[in-house]
C-alpha positions in Angstrom: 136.1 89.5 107.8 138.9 88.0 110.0 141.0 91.1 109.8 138.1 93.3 110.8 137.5 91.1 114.1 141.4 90.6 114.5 141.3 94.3 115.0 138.0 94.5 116.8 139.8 92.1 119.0 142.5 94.6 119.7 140.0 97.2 121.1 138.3 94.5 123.4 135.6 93.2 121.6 135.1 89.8 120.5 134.1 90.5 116.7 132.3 93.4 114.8 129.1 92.3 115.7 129.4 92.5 119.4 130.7 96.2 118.6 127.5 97.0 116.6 125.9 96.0 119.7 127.8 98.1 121.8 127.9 101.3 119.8 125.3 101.4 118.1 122.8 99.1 120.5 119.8 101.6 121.0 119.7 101.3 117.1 121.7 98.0 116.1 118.1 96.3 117.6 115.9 97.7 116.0 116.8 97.3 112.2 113.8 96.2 111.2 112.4 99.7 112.1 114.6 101.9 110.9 114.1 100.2 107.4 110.1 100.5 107.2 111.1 104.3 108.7 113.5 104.8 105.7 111.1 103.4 102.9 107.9 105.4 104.6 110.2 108.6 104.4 111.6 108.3 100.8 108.1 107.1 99.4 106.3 110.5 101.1 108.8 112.4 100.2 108.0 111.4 96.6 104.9 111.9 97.1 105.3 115.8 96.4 107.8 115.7 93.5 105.7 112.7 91.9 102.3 114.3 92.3 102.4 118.0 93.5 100.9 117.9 96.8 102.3 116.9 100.4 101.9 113.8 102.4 98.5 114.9 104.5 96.8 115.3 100.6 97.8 112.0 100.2 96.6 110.8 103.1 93.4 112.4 102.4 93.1 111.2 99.3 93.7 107.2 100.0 90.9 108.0 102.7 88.6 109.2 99.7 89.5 106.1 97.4 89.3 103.3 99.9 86.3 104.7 101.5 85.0 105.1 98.1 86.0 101.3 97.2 85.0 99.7 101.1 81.3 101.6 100.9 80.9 100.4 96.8 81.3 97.0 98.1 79.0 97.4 101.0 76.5 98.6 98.4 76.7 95.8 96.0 76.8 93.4 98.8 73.5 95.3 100.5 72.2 95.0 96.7 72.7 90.6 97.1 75.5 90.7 94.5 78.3 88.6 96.0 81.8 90.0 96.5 84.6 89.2 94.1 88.3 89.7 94.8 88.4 91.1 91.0 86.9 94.3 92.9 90.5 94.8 94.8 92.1 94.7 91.6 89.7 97.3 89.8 90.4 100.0 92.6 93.9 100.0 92.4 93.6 100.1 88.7 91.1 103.2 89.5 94.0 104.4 91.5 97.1 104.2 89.2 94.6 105.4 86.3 93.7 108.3 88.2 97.6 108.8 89.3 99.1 108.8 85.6 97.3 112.2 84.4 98.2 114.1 87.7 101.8 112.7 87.7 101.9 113.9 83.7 100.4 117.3 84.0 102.7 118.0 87.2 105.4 116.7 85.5 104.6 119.4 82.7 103.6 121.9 84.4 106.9 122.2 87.0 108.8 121.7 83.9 108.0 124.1 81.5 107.9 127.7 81.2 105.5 130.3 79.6 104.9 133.6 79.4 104.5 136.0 82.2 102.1 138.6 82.4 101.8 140.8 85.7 103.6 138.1 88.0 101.0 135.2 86.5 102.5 132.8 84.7 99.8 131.5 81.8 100.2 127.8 82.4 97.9 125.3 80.7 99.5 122.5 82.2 99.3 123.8 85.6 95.4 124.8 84.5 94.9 121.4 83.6 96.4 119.7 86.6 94.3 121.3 88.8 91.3 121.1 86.7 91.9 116.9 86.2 92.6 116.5 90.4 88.9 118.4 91.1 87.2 116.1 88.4 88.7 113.3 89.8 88.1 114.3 93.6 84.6 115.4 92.5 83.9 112.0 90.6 85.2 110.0 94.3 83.1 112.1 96.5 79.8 111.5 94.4 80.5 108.3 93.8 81.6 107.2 97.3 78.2 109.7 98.8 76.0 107.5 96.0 77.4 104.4 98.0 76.3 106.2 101.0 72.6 106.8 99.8 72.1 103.1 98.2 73.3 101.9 102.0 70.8 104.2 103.6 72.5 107.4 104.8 69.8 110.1 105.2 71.3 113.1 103.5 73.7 111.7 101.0 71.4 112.1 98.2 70.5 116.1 99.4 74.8 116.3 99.3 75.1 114.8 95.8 72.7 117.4 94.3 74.0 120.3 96.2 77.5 119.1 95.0 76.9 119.1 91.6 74.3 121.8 91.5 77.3 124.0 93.0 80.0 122.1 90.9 77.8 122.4 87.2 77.2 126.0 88.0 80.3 126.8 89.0 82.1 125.0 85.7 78.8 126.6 83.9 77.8 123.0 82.6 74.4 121.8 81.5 73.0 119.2 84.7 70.5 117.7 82.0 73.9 116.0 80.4 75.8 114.9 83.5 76.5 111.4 84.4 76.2 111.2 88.0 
C-alpha cells in the first residue's frame, strides 16, 4: 500500500483514497448504492433464466402471494384466532414450494428438444410449465379472493365462482370434485 500512495503522491495526491475521491467522487460516495443496485440487477436478471418470465411477472406475482398471505392473516385474525409468527414462515415455504416445479419444468423445457411438426415444437415440459404456473396462480387468486369474502368484500364470492366456473369448464373438470 505504501508504494501505491508513494506514487499517488507523485501525481499530487495525498494517498489512493483521496484519488478515489477525486476521480471517482460522484460515485466513490455512494457505495452503498451502487451495491444494493448491483445485487437488485443480478437477482432480476435471474429471475428470467431461473423462472421463465421477466422482472414485471415477478413483481406481479410477489403482489399475488403477499397479498394472498397479508389478507389470510386478516381473515384468521377477523375469525379471533391470534396471529403466530409460524404464519411468516409457512408463506415463504408456500413460496419456495411453489418456485421448485416452475424452476424444474423451465429448466426442462429450455433444455431439451423434441420433435417439430409445422414450426410447433411438441414440448411436454413446456406444456407442463405453463399448465403448473396457472394452477398455482389460479389456487392464489381464489384463495387470496376467499380471504377477501371471509373479511367482507361484496363480490369476492360472485368472482370465485365465475373463476372457477370459467376455469373447470375451460380445463373440462367436474365442479362437484373441486376443492376450493
Amino acid at each position: 500500500m505504501r508504494i501505491i500512495n508513494y506514487f499517488f503522491k507523485g501525481f499530487g495526491f495525498v494517498d489512493l483514497d483521496e484519488f478515489l475521491k477525486s476521480a471517482f467522487g460522484f460515485i466513490y460516495t455512494s457505495i452503498p448504492i451502487i451495491k444494493i443496485d448491483l445485487l437488485m440487477a443480478f437477482m432480476l436478471s435471474s429471475v428470467s433464466f431461473l423462472f421463465g418470465f421477466n422482472h414485471l411477472f415477478l413483481i406481479a406475482y410477489v403482489v399475488l402471494l403477499v397479498s394472498e398471505w397479508y389478507t389470510g392473516v386478516q381473515a384468521s385474525l377477523k375469525r379471533g384466532e391470534r396471529h403466530e409468527s409460524r404464519k411468516f414462515g409457512r408463506m415463504i415455504l408456500k413460496i419456495a414450494t411453489y418456485l421448485v416445479p416452475i424452476y424444474i419444468l423451465n429448466t426442462f423445457a429450455k433444455n431439451s428438444d423434441f420433435l417439430k411438426i409445422m414450426d410447433v415444437e411438441l414440448d411436454p415440459f413446456a406444456w407442463l410449465y405453463w399448465a403448473v404456473l396457472l394452477g398455482i396462480i389460479w389456487q392464489l387468486l381464489v384463495s387470496l379472493l376467499e380471504n377477501l369474502d371471509s373479511l367482507g368484500v361484496k363480490y369476492a364470492k360472485t368472482l370465485i365462482r365465475i373463476i372457477n366456473k370459467k376455469f373447470y369448464k375451460q380445463f373440462e373438470l367436474d365442479e362437484d370434485n373441486s376443492t376450493t
